[in-house]
C-alpha atoms as one frame of an Amber mdcrd trajectory, in Angstrom:
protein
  81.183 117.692  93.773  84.769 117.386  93.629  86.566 114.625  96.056  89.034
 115.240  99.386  91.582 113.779  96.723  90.713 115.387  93.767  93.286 115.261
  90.899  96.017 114.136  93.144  98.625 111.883  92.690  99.241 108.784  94.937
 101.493 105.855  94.935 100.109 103.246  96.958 102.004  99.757  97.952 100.403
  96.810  98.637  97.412  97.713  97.079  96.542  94.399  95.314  95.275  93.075
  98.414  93.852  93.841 102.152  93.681  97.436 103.324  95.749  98.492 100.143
  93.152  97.276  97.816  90.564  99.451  99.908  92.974 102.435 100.148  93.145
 102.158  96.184  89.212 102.165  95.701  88.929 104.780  97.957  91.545 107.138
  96.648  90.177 106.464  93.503  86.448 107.463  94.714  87.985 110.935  95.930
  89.212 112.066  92.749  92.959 110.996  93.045  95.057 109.487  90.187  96.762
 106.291  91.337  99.899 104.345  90.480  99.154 101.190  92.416 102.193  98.812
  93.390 102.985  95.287  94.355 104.988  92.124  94.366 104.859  89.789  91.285
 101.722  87.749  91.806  99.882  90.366  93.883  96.709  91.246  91.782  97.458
  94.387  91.136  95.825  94.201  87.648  92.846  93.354  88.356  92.842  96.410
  90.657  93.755  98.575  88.544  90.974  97.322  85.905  88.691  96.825  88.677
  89.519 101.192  89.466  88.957 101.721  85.861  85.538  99.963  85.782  83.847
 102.757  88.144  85.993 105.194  86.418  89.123 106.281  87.868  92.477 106.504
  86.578  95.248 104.207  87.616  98.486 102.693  86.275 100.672  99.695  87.800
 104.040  98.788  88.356 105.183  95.338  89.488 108.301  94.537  91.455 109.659
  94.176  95.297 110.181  97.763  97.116 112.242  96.806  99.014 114.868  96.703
  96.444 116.690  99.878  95.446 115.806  99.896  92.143 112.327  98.491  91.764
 111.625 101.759  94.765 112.982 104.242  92.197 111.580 102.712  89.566 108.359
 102.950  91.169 108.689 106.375  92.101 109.968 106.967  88.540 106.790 105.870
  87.074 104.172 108.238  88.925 106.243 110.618  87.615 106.635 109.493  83.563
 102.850 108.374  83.686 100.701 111.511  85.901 103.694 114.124  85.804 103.707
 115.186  89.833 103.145 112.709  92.842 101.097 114.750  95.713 101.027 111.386
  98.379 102.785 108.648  98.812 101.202 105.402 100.607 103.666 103.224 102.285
 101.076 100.142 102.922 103.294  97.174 101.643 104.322  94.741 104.500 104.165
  91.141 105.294 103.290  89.200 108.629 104.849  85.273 108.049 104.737  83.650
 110.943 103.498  83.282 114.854 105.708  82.284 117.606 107.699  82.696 120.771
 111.164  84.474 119.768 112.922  82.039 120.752 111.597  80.102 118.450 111.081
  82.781 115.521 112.333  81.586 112.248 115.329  83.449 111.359 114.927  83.676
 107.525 111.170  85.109 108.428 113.047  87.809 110.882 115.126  89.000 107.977
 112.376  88.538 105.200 109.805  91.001 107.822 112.389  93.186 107.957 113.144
  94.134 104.147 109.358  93.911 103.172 108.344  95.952 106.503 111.350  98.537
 106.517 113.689  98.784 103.448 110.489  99.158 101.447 109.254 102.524 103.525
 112.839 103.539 103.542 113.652 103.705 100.135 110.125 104.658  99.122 110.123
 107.935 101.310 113.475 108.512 100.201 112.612 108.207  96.461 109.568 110.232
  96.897 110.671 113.242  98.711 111.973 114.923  96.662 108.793 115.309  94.314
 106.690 115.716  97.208 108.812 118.832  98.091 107.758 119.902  94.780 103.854
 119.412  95.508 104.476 120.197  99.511 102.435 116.949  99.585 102.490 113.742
 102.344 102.892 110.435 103.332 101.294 108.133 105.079 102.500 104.605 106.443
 101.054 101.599 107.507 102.237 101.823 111.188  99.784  99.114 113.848  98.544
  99.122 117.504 101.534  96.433 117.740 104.014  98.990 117.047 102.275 100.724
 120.284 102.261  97.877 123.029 104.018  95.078 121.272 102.759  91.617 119.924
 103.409  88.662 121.920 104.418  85.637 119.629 105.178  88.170 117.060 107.716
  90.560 118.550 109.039  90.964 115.417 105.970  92.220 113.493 105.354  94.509
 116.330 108.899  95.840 116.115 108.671  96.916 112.776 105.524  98.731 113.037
 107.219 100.529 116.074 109.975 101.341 113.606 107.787 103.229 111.367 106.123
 105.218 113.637 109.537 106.933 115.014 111.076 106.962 111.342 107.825 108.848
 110.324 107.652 111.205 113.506 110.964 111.801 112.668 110.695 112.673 109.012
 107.710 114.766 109.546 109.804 116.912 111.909 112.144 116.967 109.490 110.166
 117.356 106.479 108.102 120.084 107.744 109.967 123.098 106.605 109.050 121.872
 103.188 105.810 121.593 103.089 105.771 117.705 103.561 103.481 115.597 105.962
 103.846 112.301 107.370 101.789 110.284 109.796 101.231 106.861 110.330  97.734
 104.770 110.138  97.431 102.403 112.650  95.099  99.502 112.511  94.341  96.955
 115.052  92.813  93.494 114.073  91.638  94.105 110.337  89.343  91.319 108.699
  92.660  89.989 105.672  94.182  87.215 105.550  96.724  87.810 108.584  93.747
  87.142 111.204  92.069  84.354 109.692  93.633  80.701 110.343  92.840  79.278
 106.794  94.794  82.154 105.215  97.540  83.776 107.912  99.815  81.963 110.326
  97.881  82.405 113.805  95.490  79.131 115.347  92.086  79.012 115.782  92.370
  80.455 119.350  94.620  83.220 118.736  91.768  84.194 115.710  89.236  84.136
 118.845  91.535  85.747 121.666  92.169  88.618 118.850  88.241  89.412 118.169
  87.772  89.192 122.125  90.479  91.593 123.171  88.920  94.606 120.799  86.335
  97.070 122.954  84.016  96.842 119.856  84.154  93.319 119.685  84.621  93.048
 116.246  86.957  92.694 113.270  87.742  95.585 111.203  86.837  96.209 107.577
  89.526  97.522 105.098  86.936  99.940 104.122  86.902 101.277 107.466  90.550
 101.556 107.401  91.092 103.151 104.344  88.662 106.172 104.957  91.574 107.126
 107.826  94.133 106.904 104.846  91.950 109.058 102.699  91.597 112.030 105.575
  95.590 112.074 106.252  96.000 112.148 102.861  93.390 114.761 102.279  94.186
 119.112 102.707  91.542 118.458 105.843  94.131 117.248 107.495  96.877 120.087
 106.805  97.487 120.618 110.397  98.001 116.836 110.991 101.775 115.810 110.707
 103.604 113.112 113.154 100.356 111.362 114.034  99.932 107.922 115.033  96.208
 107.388 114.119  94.778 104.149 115.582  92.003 102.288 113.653  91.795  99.286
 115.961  88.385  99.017 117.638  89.980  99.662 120.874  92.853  97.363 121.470
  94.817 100.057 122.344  93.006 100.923 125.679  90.977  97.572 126.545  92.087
  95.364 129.212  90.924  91.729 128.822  88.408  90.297 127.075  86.315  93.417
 126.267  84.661  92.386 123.239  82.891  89.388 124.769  80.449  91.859 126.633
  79.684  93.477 123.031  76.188  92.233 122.259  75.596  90.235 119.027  73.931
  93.354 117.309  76.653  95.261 117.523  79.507  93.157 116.512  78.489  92.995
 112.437  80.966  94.665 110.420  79.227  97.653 108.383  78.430  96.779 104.826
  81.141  97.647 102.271  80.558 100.182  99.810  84.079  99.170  97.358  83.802
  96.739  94.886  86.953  94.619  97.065  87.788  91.392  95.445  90.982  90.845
  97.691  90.579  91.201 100.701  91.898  88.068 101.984  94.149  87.323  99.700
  97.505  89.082 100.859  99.488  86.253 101.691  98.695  84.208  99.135 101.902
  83.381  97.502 104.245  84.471 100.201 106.077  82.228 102.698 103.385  82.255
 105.585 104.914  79.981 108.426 101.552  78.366 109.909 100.877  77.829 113.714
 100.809  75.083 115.309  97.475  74.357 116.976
């Protein structure tokens, strides 16, 4: 039987690591033909071979979205190497650092901001006009911080609210064409942002972050990516300016909800994707680290 995303054409960022690594393995699992993007040193290879192993079709491109050129180019090279791009997956995005704003490094401000908006910028604006073509969709990495805000990362949070009105706003726009756009929404995903040993929050803000989830749990990328693969898929042709949350319950939970989860219910569900990199998306990149 055919997949949701059979024998379309998807660009997904980020996808070397985290939820884009899942949203790439997923794609892949429902048919679609993939150029996966990221930043030199991302492992984008290796999930691109790792795609190819279970047989799927995929090609790479390497370079920083959230320069003019290396956005085109990227564009440019769904096009050269599958002919048509049906959906474009704005996942890329970075979170660097934890603290108060007063205190919020200024060269992490300004590095948030070109990874977390330039990039969805110029990659909607490169893509639009081949998704016109295909009256196809996008779908961006918005976040439950974008919602209500992240204390000791107002920054973060502000970008993420960013997205969500830019892609309301170009799915209003867009519409007329053909085009979707909606936003996936995740709360507190198990990557390397909510783990101490590999992100920038402490020990306690890794507990205070399972605690404040209704389900009392982490995320998977898995889990996440099966949201990406419905807004990407003609089930959800009536879906356009959504904010979908994926975040346990964040959203609506008041205190520390998850602490009254029982034990039984708190494992995360076993993966079915072959993920290799799942914690591994700041590796390489600036991460400012907490202090305890």
């Amino acid at each position: 039987m055919a997949g949701r995303l059979q024998d379309k054409v998807a660009i997904v960022t980020g996808a070397g690591t985290g939820i884009g690594e899942a949203i790439a393995h997923t794609f892949a699992r429902e048919g679609a033909r993939l150029l996966i993007a990221g930043l030199p040193g991302d492992p984008v290879a290796d999930v691109c071979a790792a795609v190819a192993e279970r047989g799927g079709e995929a090609r790479i491109h390497v370079g920083n979205l959230a320069e003019e050129e290396d956005a085109r180019a990227c564009v440019q090279a769904a096009i050269d190497g599958f002919g048509r791009l049906d959906v474009l997956v704005n996942n890329a995005g970075v979170f660097l650092a934890v603290a108060e704003t007063q205190d919020y490094p200024i060269d992490a401000f300004e590095e948030t901001l070109r990874h977390n908006l330039r990039s969805v910028f110029l990659m909607t604006r490169f893509a639009l006009p081949h998704l016109r073509q295909t009256r196809g969709c996008i779908v961006s990495a918005g976040s439950e911080s974008g919602m209500i805000g992240l204390a000791q990362n107002a920054v973060y949070g502000a970008t993420k609210g960013w997205i969500h009105a830019f892609t309301r706003g170009v799915a209003v726009e867009q519409a007329p064409y053909g085009v979707r756009a909606n936003c996936v929404c995740p709360g507190p995903i198990d990557t390397a942002w909510t783990h101490k040993e590999t992100g920038p929050m402490t020990e306690e803000m890794e507990r205070t972050t399972v605690e404040s989830t209704a389900l009392g749990r982490l995320g998977t990328p898995e889990e996440v990516a099966n949201v990406y693969a419905f807004l990407a898929s003609d089930e959800a042709s009536y879906v356009t300016g959504a904010l979908w949350a994926v975040d346990g319950g964040v959203t609506v939970a008041k205190g520390s909800v998850g602490t009254k989860v029982p034990d039984e219910l708190r494992a995360e569900p076993q993966p079915t994707l072959p993920l290799r990199h799942s914690r591994d998306g700041l590796a390489n990149k600036n991460v400012r680290h907490a202090a305890e």
